[in-house]
VOBA-918684 format. One record per residue (C-alpha): residue number from 0; y, z, x; residue in three letters. Coordinates in steps of 0.02 Angstrom, whole numbers, plus 50000, padded with zeros to 5 digits. Each point is the difference from the previous one (the first is absolute). Example, Ala and Ser with C-alpha at 12.3 -4.5 7.8 and 13.67 -1.06 7.14 Angstrom:
<rs>
 num    py    pz    px residuo
   0 49775 50390 50615     ALA
   1 50172 49967 50069     SER
</rs>
This chain:
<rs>
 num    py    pz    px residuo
   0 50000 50000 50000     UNK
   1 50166 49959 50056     UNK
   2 50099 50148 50055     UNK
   3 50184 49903 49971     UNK
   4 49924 49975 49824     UNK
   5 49948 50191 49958     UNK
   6 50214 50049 50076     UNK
   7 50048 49871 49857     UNK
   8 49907 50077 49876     UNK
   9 50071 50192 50050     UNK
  10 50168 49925 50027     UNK
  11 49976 49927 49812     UNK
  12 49912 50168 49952     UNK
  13 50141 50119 50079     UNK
  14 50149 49917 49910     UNK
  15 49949 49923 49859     UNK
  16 50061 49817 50027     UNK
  17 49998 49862 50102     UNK
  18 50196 49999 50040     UNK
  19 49964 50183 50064     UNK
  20 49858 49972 50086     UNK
  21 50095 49838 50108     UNK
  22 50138 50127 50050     UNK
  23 49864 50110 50067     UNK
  24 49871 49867 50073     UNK
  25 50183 49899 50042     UNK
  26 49948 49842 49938     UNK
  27 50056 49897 49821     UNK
  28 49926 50067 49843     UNK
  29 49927 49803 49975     UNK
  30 49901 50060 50173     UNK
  31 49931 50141 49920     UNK
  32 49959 49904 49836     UNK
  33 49902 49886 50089     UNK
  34 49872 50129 50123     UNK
  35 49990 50116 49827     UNK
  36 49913 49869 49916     UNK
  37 49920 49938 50154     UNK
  38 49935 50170 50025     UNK
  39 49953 50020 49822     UNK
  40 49891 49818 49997     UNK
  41 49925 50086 50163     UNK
  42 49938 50160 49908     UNK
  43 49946 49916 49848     UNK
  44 50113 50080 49882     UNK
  45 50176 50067 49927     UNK
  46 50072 50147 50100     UNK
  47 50160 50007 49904     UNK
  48 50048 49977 49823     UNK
  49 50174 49900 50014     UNK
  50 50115 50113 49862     UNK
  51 50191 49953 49962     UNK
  52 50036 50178 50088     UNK
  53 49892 49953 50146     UNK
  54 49821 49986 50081     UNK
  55 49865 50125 49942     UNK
  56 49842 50031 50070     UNK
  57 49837 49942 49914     UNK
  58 49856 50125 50022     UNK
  59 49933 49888 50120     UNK
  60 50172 50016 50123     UNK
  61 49994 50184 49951     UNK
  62 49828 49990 50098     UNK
  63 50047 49878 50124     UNK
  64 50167 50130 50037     UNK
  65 49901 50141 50041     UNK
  66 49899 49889 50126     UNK
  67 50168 49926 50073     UNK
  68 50087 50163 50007     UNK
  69 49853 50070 50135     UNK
  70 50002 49844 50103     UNK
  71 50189 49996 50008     UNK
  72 49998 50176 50051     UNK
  73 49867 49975 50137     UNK
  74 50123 49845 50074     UNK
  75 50143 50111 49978     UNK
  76 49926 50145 50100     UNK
  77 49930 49867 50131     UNK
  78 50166 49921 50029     UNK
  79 50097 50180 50027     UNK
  80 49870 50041 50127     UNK
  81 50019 49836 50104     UNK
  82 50191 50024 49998     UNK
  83 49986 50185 50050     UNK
  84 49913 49958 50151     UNK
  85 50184 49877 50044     UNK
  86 50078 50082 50139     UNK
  87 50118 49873 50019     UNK
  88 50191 50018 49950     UNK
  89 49997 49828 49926     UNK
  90 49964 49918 49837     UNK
  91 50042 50025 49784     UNK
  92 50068 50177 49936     UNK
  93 50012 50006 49812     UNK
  94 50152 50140 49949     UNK
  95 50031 50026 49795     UNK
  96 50156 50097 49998     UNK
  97 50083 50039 49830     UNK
  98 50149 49867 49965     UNK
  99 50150 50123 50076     UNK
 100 49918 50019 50152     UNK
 101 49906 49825 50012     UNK
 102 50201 49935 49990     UNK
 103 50114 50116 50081     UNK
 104 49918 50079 50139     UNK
 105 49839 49914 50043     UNK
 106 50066 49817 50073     UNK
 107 50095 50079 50123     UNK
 108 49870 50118 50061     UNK
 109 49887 49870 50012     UNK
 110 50106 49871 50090     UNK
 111 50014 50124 50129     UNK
 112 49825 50016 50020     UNK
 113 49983 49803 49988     UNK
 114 50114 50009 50155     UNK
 115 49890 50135 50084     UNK
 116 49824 49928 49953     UNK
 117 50007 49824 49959     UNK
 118 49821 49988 49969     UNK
 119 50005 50105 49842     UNK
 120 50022 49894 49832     UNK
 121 50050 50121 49885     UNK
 122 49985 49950 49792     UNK
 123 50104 50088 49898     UNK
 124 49936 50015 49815     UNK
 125 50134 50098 49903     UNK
 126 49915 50097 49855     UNK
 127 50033 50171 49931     UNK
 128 49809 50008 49924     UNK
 129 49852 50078 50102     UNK
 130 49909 49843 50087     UNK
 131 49826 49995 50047     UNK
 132 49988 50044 50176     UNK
 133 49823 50002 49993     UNK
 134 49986 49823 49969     UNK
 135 50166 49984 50161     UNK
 136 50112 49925 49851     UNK
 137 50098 50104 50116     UNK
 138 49964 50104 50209     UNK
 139 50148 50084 49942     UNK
 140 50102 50089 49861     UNK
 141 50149 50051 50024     UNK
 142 50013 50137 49837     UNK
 143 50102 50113 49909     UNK
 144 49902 50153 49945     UNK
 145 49958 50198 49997     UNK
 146 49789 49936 49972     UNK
 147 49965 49865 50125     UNK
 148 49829 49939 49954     UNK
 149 49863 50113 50072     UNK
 150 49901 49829 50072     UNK
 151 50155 49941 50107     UNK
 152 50065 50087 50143     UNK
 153 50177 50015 50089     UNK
 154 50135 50098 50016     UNK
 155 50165 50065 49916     UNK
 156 50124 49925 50100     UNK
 157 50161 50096 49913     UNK
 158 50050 50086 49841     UNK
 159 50137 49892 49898     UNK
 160 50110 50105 49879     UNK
 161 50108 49957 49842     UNK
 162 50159 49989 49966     UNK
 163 50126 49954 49846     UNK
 164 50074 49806 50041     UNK
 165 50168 49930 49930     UNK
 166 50075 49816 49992     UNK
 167 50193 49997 50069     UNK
 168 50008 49928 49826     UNK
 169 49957 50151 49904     UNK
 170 50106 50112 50109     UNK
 171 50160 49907 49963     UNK
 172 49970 50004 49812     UNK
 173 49893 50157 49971     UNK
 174 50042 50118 50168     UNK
 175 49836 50085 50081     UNK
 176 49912 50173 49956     UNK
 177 49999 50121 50106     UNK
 178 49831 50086 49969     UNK
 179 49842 49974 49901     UNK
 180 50108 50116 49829     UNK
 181 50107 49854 50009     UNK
 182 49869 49854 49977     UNK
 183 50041 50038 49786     UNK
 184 50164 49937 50015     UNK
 185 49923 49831 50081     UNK
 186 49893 49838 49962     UNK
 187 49850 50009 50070     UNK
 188 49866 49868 50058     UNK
 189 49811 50037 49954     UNK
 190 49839 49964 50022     UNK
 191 49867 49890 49887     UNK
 192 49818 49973 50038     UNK
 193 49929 50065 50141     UNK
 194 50160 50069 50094     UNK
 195 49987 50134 49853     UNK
 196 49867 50107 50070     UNK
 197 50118 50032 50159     UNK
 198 50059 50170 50016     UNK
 199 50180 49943 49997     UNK
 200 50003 49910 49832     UNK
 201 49871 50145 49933     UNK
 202 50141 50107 50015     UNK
 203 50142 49888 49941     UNK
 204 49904 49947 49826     UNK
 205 49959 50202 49992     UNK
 206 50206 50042 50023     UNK
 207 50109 49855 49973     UNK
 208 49912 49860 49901     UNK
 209 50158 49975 49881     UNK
 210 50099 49939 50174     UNK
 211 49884 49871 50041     UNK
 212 50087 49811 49931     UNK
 213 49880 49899 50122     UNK
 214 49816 50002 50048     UNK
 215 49890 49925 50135     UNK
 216 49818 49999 50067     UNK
 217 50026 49947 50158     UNK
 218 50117 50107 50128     UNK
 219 50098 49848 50093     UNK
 220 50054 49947 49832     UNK
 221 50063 50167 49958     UNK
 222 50129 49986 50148     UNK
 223 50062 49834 49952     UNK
 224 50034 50072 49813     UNK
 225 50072 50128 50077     UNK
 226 50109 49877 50131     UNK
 227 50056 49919 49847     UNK
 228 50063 50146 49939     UNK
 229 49888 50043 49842     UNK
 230 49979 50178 50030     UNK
 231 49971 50104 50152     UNK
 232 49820 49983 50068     UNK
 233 49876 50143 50084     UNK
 234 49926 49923 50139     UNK
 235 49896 50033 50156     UNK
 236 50109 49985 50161     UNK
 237 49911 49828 50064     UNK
 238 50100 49925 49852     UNK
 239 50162 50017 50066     UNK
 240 50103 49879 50052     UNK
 241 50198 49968 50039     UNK
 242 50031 49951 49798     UNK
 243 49948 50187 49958     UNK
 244 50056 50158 50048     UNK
 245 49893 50161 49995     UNK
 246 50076 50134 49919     UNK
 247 49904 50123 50019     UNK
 248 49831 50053 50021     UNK
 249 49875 50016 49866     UNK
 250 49867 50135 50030     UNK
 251 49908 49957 49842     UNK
 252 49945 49836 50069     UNK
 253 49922 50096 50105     UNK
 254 49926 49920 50190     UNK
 255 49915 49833 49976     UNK
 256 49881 50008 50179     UNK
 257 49999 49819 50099     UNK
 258 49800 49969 50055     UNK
 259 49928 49852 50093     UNK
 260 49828 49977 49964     UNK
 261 49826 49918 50045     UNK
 262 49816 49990 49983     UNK
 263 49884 50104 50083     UNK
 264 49925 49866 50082     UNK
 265 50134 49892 50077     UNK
 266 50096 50178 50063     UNK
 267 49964 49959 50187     UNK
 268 50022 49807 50000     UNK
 269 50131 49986 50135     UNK
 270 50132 49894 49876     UNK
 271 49988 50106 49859     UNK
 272 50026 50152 50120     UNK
 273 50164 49918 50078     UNK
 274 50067 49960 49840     UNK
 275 49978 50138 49926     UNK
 276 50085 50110 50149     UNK
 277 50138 49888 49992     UNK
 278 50038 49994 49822     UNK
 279 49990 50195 50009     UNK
 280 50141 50017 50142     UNK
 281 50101 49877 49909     UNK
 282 50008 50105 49833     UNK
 283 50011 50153 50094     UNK
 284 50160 49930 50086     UNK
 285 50078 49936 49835     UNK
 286 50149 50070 49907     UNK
 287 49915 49999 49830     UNK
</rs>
């Protein structure tokens, strides 16, 4: 059986169409159409039933998946221990980074270690959603979080803390507060989806939701509401930028801690352990 044809079925499987398994696989969805069926004249049978939301497994894929799942996993394991034997500081490093950091702070760290180790190729894949490092979607994830994942392993490089963000804009036309009493007497900027959990807007829907005029699930786009002068915005300190001033600080927020992360089993591959030191000096050096 053709191993490129079982990764076309998982990719299939995994998201649920063919345009999302081409962004995986990176080839066209009329690629993927075409080894599917292939694949499925091959085995003698329908793996998916082809719904308007999408591609559902027959029973026979739901078989066939368990199958592919253990042979992927056994490549998967194979290929992390042939690159953790690389002692060489030379090759690909994959780095997700969440879409702040991806944009503001990781080009330039990486330039300068393009200048210092010209045999690294770094990809940068800019997502804010846990990737399968298991599978090396990623070597390394540059995270966010007080609960790293217990089947990585890293380091905290720093601690980033909060602080309460306003537009020149809204200081001309609404003046500033002066401490966290005086947030009632101000428009606010909160948080939708998954921002809400956060500790900051926790406490902000608990004791000010009647303040809050504009929402947003995603942190970046917070600051530009907030640049734009819709409210003032509560934001961790890697946000800010010349447009905003910090007020003050905001202790609810509490510490959002910075970790760079790997697999077990690509840990002492040469590459991944440059990278990974560099990256941490850089963010430790950083005004953030």
């Amino acid at each position: 059986m053709d191993w490129n044809a079982l990764k076309v079925f998982l990719a299939v499987e995994q998201a649920g169409s063919l345009a999302g398994a081409a962004q995986v696989l990176g080839v066209n969805p009329s690629t993927v159409f075409r080894r599917l069926n292939a694949f499925e004249k091959d085995v003698g049978a329908r793996l998916f039933e082809r719904l308007p939301g999408g591609y559902a497994l027959t029973p026979m894929g739901e078989e066939l998946r368990d199958i592919a799942n253990r042979v992927d996993g056994a490549f998967n394991d194979m290929e992390r221990r042939i690159v953790g034997r690389d002692v060489q500081p030379s090759g690909k490093v994959r780095i997700t980074a969440p879409n702040n950091l991806a944009y503001r702070y990781l080009p330039d760290y990486l330039a300068g270690l393009n200048r210092d180790y010209p045999d690294i190729t770094v990809e940068l894949l800019v997502s804010n959603q846990e990737v399968n490092m298991s599978t090396r979607q990623a070597d390394i994830a540059v995270r966010v979080t007080e609960t790293p994942p217990e089947h990585l392993v890293g380091r905290k490089v720093r601690s980033i803390g909060w602080s309460v963000y306003a537009s020149q804009a809204y200081r001309e036309n609404h003046g500033v507060p002066a401490s966290l009493e005086d947030l009632q007497y101000h428009k606010l900027i909160g948080a939708s989806g998954g921002m809400q959990h956060l500790p900051a807007f926790v406490w902000l829907e608990r004791k000010l939701a009647h303040c809050i005029g504009a929402r947003s699930d995603d942190l970046v786009a917070m600051s530009w509401l907030a640049q734009s002068g819709h409210g003032l915005a509560l934001l961790p300190d890697d946000q800010q930028r010349p447009e905003l001033e910090a007020l003050f600080t905001f202790p609810p927020g509490r510490s959002s801690e910075l970790w760079l992360l790997t697999h077990t089993d690509l840990r002492h591959v040469e590459r991944i352990k440059l990278v990974m030191r560099y990256l941490a000096d850089a963010f430790m050096e950083a005004e953030l």
